[in-house]
Every structure is written in structure tokens, then in C-alpha cells.
C-alpha positions in Angstrom: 65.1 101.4 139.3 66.6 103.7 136.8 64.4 105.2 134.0 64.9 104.2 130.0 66.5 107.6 129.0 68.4 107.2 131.9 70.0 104.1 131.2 70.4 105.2 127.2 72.3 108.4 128.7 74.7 107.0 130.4 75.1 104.0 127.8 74.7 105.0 125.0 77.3 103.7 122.2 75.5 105.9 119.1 75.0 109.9 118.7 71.2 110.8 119.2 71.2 112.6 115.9 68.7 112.0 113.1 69.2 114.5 110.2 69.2 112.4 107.3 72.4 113.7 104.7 72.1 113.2 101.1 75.0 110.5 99.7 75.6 112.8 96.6 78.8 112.0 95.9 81.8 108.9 96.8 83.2 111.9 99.0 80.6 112.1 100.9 79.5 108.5 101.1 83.2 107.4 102.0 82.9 110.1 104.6 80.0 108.3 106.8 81.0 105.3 105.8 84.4 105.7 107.8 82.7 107.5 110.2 80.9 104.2 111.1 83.6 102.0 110.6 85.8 104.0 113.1 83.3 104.4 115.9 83.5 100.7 117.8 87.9 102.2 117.4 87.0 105.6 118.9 85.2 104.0 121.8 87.9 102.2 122.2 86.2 98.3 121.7 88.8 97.6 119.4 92.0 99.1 117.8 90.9 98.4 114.3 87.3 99.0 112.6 87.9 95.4 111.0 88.2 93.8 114.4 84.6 94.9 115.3 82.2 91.6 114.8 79.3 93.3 113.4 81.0 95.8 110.9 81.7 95.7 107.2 84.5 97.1 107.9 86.3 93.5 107.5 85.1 93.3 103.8 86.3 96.7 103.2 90.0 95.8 104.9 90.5 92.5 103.7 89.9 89.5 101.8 87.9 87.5 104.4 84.4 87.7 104.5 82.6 89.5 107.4 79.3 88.0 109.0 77.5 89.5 106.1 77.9 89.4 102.4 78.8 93.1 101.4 78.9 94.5 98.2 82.1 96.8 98.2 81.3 100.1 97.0 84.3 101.7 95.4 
């Protein structure tokens, strides 16, 4: 039977990173927000960040409504 860290290594969807970075400005904020948005497309679940079920990304994209009510920053 394969270990926990194991099984995170070799699936892991997520970067093992926890540096916490200051929002100080919409730059920077837009930044990370993409970032997120865009990484369901960069692992290639989907071909747009809007497409991804549990993303904002749909509020952000268009009209309809995602799972969630999101207050669009910006």
C-alpha cells in the first residue's frame, strides 16, 4: 500500500508552496487571481478557466452565475 506523501506526489494538482504574498495592489491581486483561474487550463482539465466547475472563473468570464455567488473585484 502506497504511503500518503506518496500518493500526494504523484497526484498532486496544487504547488506545495505556502508563503503567504501581500495583495497590495489590483496588479498584484489580478496576478494570483489568473494564476488560479488558469491552473485546471494548464493541467490541461479544460481549455478555458470558465469551463472548470468549481472556479470563479465563470463569474469573472461571463454573465452566468458560477456554483457560488462571487463578488467581482474590478
Amino acid at each position: 500500500m502506497q504511503t500518503r506523501a506518496i500518493v500526494n506526489y504523484i497526484y498532486q494538482f496544487w504547488q506545495h508552496d505556502n508563503h503567504p504574498i501581500e495583495l497590495s495592489s489590483f496588479s498584484i491581486f489580478k496576478q494570483k487571481l489568473d494564476y488560479i483561474h488558469n491552473n485546471p487550463v494548464k493541467e490541461g482539465f479544460v481549455t478555458r478557466p470558465e469551463e472548470w466547475l468549481y472556479s470563479s472563473a465563470k463569474s469573472y468570464c461571463t454573465d452566468e452565475p458560477g456554483m457560488l455567488e462571487v463578488i467581482v473585484v474590478g
